[in-house]
N, C-alpha and C positions, 0 to 999 in steps of 0.2 A: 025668673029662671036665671040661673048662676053659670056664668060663661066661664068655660075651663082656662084656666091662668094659661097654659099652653097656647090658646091660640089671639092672646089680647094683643099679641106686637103684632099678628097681621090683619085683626078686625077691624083693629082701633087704628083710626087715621090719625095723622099729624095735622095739630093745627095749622091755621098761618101764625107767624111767625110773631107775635108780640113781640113789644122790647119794653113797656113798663120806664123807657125814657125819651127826653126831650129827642125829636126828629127835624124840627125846624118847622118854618111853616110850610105849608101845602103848598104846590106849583101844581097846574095845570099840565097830567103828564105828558095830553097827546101832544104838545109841541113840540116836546121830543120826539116821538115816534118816525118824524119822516127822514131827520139824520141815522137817529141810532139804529133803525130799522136797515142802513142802507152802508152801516161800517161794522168793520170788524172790532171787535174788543173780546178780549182774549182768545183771537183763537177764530171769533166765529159771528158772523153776524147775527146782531139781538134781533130777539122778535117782540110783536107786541107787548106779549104777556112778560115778558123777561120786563122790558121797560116799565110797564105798568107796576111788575114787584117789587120795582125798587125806591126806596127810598127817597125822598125827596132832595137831600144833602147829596146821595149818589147823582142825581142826577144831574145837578146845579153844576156840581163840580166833578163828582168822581168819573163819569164816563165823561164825562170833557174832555178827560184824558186821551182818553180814544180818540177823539176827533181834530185833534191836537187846538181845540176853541176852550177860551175861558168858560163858556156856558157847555154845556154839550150839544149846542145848537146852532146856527146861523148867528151872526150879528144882525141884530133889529128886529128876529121875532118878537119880541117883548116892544111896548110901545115904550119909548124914550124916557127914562127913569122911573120906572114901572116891574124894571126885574128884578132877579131875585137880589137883595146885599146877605153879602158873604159875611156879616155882621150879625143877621139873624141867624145863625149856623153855629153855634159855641162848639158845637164836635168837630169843626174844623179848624181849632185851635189848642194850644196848652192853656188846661185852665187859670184862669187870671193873669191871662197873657194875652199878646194880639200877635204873637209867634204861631206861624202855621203850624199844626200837626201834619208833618209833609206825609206821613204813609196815610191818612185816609183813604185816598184811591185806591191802597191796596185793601184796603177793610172790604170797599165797594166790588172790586174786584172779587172778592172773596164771595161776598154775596150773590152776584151772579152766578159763581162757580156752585156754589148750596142749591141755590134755584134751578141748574142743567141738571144736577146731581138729583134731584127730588124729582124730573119730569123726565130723567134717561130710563131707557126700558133694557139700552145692552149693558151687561157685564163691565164689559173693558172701560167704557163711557162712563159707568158709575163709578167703578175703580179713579180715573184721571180726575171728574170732576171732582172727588170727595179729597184724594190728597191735593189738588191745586186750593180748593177749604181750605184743607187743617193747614197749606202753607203760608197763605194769607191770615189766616188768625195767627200761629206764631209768629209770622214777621210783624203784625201790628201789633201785638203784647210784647219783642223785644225793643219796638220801638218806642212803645209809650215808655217801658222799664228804662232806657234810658233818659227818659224828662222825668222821673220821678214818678211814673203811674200817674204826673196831672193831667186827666185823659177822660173827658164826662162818657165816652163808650167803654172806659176799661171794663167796666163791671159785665157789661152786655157780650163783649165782646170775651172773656171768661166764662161767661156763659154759653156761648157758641162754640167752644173749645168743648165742654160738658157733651152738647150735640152731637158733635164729631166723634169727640172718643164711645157715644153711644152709637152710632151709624157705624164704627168700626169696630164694634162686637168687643167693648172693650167696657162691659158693665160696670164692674167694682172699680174701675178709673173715673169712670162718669160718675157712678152717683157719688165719691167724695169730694169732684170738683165742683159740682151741682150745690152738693149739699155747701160748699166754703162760698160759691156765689152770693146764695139765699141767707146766711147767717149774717152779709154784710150789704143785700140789694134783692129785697123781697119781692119788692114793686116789678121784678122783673119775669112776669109770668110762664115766658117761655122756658125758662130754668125748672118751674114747677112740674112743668112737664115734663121735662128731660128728666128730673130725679126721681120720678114716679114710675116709668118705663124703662129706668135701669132697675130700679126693685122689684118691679115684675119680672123684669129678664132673668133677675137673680134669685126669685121666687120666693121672697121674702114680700108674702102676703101680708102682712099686717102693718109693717112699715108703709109697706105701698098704699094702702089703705091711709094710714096717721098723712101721709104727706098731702093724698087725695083732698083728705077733708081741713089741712091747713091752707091747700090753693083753695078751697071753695070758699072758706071763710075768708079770705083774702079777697077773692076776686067775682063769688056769686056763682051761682048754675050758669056757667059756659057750659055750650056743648059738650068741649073737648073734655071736660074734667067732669061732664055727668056721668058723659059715655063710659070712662074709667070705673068712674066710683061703682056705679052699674057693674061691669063686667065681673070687678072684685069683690060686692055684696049682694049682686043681687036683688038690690034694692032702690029707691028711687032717694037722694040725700034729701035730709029732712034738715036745715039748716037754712035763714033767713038769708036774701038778698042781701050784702053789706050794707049800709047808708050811705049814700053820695056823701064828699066832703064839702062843705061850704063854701063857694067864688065870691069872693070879695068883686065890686064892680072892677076895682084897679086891676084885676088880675086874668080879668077874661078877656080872651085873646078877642082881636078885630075880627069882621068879617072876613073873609075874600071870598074871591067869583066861587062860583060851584064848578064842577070840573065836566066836561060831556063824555058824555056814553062811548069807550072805542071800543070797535067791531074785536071778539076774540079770535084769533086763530089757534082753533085746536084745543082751547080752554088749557088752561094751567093749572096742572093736577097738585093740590098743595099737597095732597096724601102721600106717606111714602110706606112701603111696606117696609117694616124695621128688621125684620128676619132676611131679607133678601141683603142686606148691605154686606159687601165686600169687605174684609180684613184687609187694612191696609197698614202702613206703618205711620208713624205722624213726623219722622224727623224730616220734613222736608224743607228744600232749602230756599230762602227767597230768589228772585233772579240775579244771576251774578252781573248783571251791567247796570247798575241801578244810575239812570241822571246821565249817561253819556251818549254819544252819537246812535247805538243800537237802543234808545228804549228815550228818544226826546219827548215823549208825552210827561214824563215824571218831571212838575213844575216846581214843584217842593224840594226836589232832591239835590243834593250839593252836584257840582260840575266836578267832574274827576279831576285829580292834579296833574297839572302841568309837567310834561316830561321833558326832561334837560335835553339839550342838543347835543 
């Protein structure tokens, strides 16, 4: 049965959130949870599921911020040389540098902001969290453009910009930044997504289809890209599993611990219905006190200049 192109931005759920890049290694999230659960960071204090979505680099460091703690945690939860090093973390550098990328926390930041934004049921709420988004993504692409773009998230983080300008009813902007993501960072599957449900929105069935079935071939029958291809044909895609790539011994990552089960509260709705999102604008501005007495969590950021007597 052929689902009407009108109603696939509200059937079809959004995935979670791929990135198709290096995240760092895996930390055990609940150790965060009894800080971040009990501070504010941007705004509002995290809850479980917020922590649990985020990132692992976010965590180590980005909400650290918040806490005004190198970790985002206690000193000595971690058993003594046992934590994370900020060495296995290259996104929290320029690349082929050991120069911090000081706005990561605003990426993290950002992230959060996406996450309130996808599980807000009011209006005005989706409105705030979606432009406090799109402001954290343009202040972390003015601030890699000033190193050069050497930034192992720039691509992902172009990609999320793609997102945004789709969450703000702003189709034919997203799918040509979508489509300039994937022509230079394929591996990045949530991009596939985004340029697929701008051409639906745009009703440009057939492209939306051609994109469907280059993420499938990319990345195999996922849910989220069956669901589509379905909705647009009707049919069930008839295309092989890709082949796993071959790991070299040297190349497969260590063990670490397995992480334990934390209690959800409320479950974290990764769906968002895409017709409901707010028109919003995107020029927003990053915060104007960046690095001084009104905003000391920013460890990266220069100390304001000295004013003459």
């Amino acid at each position: 049965m052929r689902f009407p192109v009108s109603l696939l931005l509200v059937t079809l759920s959004w995935t979670a959130w791929a990135t198709g890049i290096n995240q760092g290694p895996p930390v055990d999230k609940n150790l965060f949870v009894p800080v971040l659960t009990k501070t504010m960071v941007e705004g509002q204090i995290m809850t479980v599921n917020e922590v649990i979505a985020m990132e692992p680099a976010c965590l180590v460091i980005g909400m650290g911020r918040a806490t005004g703690n190198h970790w985002g945690m206690p000193d000595g939860t971690f058993p003594k040389g046992a934590g994370p090093q900020m060495s296995n973390y290259p996104m929290l550098y320029i690349e082929g540098t050991s120069i911090n990328a000081g706005w990561f926390h605003h990426y993290c930041w950002g992230e959060l902001s996406r996450v309130r934004y996808l599980t807000a049921t009011n209006t005005n709420k989706r409105a705030k969290y979606l432009n406090k988004w799109i402001g954290a993504i343009h202040y972390s692409l003015r601030e890699a453009k000033s190193k050069n773009n050497r930034w192992s998230y720039l691509n992902k983080v172009r990609g999320d910009l793609a997102a945004a300008q789709l969450e703000s009813k702003k189709y034919a902007l997203a799918a040509v930044t979508a489509a300039e993501v994937i022509a230079v960072a394929p591996e990045i599957e949530a991009t596939h997504i985004t340029l697929i449900d701008a051409l639906i929105a745009l009703k440009k069935r057939p492209e939306a289809e051609a994109a469907t079935l280059e993420a499938l071939k990319l990345f195999g029958k996922k849910k989220s890209l069956v669901r589509r291809y379905k909705a647009l044909t009707g049919r069930e895609p008839d295309i092989p599993d890709p082949e796993p790539a071959p790991v070299a011994a040297s190349e497969m990552p260590a063990p670490v611990p397995s992480e334990s089960p934390v209690p959800q509260q409320g479950g974290l709705t990764k769906d968002a219905a895409l017709e409901s999102a707010p028109v919003v604008q995107e020029s927003v501005s990053p915060p104007a006190s960046i690095g001084n007495e009104t905003n000391p969590y920013c460890r990266f950021c220069p100390d304001p200049p000295a004013t003459k007597p």
